[in-house]
Each structure stands twice: as structure tokens, then as C-alpha cells.
C-alpha positions as MATLAB code, in Angstrom:
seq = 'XXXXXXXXXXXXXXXXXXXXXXXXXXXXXXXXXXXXXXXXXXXXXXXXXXXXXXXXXXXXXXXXXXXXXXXXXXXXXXXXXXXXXXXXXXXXXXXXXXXXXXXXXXXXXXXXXXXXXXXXXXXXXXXXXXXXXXXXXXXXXXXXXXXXXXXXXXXXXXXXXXXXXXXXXXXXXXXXXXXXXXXXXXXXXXXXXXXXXXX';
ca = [
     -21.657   53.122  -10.627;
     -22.681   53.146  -14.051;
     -23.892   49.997  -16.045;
     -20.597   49.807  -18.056;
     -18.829   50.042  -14.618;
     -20.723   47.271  -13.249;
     -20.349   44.982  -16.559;
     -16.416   45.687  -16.435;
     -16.517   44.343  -12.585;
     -18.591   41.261  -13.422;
     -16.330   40.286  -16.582;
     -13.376   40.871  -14.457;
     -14.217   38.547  -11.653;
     -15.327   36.153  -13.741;
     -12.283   35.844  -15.356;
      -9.738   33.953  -13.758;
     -12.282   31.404  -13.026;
     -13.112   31.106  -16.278;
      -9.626   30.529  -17.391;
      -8.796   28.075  -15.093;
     -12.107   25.924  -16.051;
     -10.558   26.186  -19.251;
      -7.278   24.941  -18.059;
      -8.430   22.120  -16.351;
     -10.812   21.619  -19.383;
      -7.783   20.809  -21.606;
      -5.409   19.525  -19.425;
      -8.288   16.599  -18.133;
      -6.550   13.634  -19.784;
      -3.007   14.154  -18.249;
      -4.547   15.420  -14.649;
      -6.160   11.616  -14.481;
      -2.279   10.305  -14.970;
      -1.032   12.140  -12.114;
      -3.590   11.731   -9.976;
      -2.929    7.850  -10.483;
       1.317    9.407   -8.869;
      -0.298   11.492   -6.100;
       1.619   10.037   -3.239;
       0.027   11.943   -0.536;
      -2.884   13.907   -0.554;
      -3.678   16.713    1.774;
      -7.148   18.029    1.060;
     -10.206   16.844    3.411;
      -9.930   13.011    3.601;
      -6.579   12.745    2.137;
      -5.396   10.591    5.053;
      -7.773    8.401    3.835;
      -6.948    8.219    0.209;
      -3.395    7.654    1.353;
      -4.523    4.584    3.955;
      -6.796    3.117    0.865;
      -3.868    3.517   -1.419;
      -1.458    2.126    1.125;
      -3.877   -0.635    2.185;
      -4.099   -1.814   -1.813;
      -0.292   -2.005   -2.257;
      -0.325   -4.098    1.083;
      -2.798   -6.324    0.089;
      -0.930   -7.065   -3.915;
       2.323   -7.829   -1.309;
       0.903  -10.444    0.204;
      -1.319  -11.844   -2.899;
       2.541  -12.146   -4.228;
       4.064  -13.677   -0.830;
       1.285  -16.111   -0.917;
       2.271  -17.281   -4.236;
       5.179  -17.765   -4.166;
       5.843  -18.899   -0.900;
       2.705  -20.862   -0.983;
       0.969  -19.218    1.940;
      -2.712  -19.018    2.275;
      -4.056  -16.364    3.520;
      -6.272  -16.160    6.364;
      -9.638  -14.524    5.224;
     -10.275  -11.013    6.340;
     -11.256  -11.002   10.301;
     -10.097  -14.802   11.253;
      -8.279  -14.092   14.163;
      -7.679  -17.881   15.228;
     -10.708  -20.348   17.081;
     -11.183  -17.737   19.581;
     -11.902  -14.200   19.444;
     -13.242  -13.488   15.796;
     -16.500  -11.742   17.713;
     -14.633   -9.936   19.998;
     -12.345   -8.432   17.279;
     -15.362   -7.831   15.362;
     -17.120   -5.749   17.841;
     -13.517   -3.708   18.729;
     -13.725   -2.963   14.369;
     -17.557   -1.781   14.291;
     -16.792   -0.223   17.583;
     -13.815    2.061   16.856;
     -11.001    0.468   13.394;
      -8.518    2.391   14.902;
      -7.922    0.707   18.267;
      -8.521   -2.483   16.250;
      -5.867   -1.324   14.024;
      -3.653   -0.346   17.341;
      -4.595   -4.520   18.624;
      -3.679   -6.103   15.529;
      -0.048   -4.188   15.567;
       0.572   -4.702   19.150;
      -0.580   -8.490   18.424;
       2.776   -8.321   15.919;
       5.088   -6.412   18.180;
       4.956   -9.173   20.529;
       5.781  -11.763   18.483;
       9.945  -11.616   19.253;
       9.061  -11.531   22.894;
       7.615  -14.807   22.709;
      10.867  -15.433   20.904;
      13.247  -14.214   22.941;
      15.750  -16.331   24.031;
      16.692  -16.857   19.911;
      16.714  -13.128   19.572;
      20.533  -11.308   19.856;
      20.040   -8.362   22.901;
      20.647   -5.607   20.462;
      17.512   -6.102   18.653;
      15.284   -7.203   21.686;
      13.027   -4.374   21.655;
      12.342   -3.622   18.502;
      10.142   -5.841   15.756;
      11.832   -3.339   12.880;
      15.226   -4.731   14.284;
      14.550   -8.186   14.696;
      12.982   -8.158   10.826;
      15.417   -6.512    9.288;
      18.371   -8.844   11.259;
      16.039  -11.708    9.470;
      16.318  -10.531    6.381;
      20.092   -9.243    6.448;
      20.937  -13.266    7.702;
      18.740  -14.033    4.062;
      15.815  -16.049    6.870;
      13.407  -13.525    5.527;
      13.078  -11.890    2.120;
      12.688   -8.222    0.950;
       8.960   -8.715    0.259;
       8.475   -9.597    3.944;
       9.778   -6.399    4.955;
       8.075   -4.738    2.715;
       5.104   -6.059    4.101;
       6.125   -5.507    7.699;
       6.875   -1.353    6.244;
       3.422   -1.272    5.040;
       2.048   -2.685    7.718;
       3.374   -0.554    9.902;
       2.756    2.638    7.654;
      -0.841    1.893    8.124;
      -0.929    1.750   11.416;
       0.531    5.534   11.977;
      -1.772    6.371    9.306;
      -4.627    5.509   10.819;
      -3.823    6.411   14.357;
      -3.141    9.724   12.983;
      -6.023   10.484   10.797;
      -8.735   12.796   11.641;
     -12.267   12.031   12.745;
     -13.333   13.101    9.013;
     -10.505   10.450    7.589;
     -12.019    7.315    9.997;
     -10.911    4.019    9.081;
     -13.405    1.471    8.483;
     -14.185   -1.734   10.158;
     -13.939   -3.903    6.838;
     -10.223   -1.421    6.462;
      -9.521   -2.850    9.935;
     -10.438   -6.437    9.288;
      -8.151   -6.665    6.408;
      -5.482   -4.753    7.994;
      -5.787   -7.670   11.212;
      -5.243  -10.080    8.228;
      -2.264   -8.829    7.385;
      -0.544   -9.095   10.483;
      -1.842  -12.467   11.196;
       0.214  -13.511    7.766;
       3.667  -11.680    8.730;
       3.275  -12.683   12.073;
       2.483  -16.647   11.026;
       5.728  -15.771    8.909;
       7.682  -15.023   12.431;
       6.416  -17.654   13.929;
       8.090  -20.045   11.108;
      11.376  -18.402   11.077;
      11.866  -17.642   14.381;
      10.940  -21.189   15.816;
      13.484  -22.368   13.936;
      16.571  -20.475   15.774;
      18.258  -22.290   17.767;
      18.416  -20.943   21.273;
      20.809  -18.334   22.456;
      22.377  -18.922   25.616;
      22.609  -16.291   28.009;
      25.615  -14.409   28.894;
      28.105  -15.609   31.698;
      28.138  -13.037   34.515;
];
């Protein structure tokens, strides 16, 4: 191969790398815009990015429900007068079964409630929100919530070992659910009973 051979190769590999530097070069201020839309992203750790994302929006939800329905919210990790340690350890020990807790804590909220729950929607905390909010007992921003909520937790039961959840992510998720479920609590409390079918 002769050195004007050789030269020709190098040029031409470098070439479409060089281009798209200088692509990316000039197109820098409107790539920052749409990374800012990027719904999901599926390089390495783009589970995580989306949980993050996710866990932001979920987090300005309830800075919003607080306000205006004049809720405080419970700081990150208080999970009631017993149990904070225990929770603690289950975050630093693995987010995601923390995560799993916290949700399964929510999900049992209408059982506790059920003889003021109609059958149909008995088994299923999606149901019984949305029935809430179709009789106007519970807002859209509550389900919203309860969306997110649950969102994160298929998000992070799904996400690979490279895409972990952290214990502060889990915390803050647990505080979440402590708020909607508080919420349920309220609301469903205040149903009168429903009596049981006549056989």
C-alpha cells in the first residue's frame, strides 16, 4: 500500500466522524431543548433517568396537593411512631423491595375499607381511586399522584442492576404513599357503610 493509499484510508475513516462532531457542534443549543422532551431514555441507565424524571414530577404533585388542600407532608422516611429504622435498613439494604413495601402499604388501604367499597372495585386500588374521583370525593391531581406513584414502582422493579434505585429515591418515594394513602384514609372513612347483599 502506498503512502497516498494509506492517507486516502485515514481521511476516509475519519470522515463521518468528523462530520457528525460537526453536526452536533452546531446543533448543541437545540439538542439541550430536547433533551429537556426526552420522555424515555434507553441508553445505559436510562431507567434511571426516567425514575429521577418521574420521581421530580411526583414530588411538584404533591408540593401542589399540599397547597392547596393544605396537607403537610410527612418528611422523607417518617413512616409513623414505629418502624422509621426498620424501613431505613430495608432502603440502605435493597430501595427496590422498599419501593415494593411502600406500594403494597397503599394497596391495602381499601381492604381496611371494605365494607364502604362497591364489590366491583374490591380488588383493585386503580378502581377504587378512580370510582373516588368519578363520584368528585377525590380530584384529578390525586390520581395523578396515585399514576405516578404507581409508574415508579414498575420502574423501579424493572430496572437493571446498573439503573439501582437509591435509598434517599426510596425514602421519598415511601413519602409519597404515606400522603395518598393519609388522603384514603380521609375519604374513605367518611363512606358510609355498605350493607351486604341479601342471599
Amino acid at each position: 500500500m502506498s503512502f497516498l493509499a494509506f492517507l486516502a484510508s485515514v481521511i476516509g475513516s475519519l470522515a463521518w466522524p468528523a462530520v457528525v462532531i460537526f453536526l452536533l457542534f452546531l446543533l448543541k443549543p437545540h439538542l439541550s431543548g430536547l433533551a429537556a422532551r426526552l420522555v424515555e431514555l434507553t441508553l445505559p441507565g436510562g431507567a434511571k433517568a426516567k425514575f429521577e424524571k418521574q420521581l421530580d414530577e411526583a414530588r411538584e404533585d404533591t408540593e401542589k396537593i399540599a397547597y392547596v388542600e393544605g396537607y403537610s407532608i410527612s418528611p422523607v422516611g417518617e413512616v409513623g411512631p414505629t418502624g422509621i429504622e426498620e424501613f431505613i435498613a430495608l432502603a440502605n439494604l435493597s430501595p427496590e423491595s422498599a419501593i415494593m413495601q411502600s406500594y403494597n402499604v397503599l394497596e391495602s388501604v381499601p381492604i381496611t375499607f371494605r365494607n364502604k367499597i362497591p364489590p366491583q372495585h374490591k380488588g383493585s386500588l386503580g378502581a377504587v381511586i378512580r370510582d373516588l374521583h368519578r363520584r368528585e370525593l377525590l380530584d384529578s391531581s390525586w390520581v395523578q399522584l396515585f399514576e405516578r406513584i404507581r409508574s415508579l414502582r414498575n420502574l423501579s422493579v424493572h430496572a437493571g442492576a446498573a439503573q439501582r434505585v437509591t435509598p434517599g429515591e426510596a425514602l421519598e418515594y415511601q413519602s409519597l404513599c404515606r400522603l395518598l394513602s393519609d388522603k384514603l384514609f380521609e375519604v374513605l372513612g367518611n363512606l358510609p357503610t355498605i350493607d351486604p347483599p341479601i342471599k
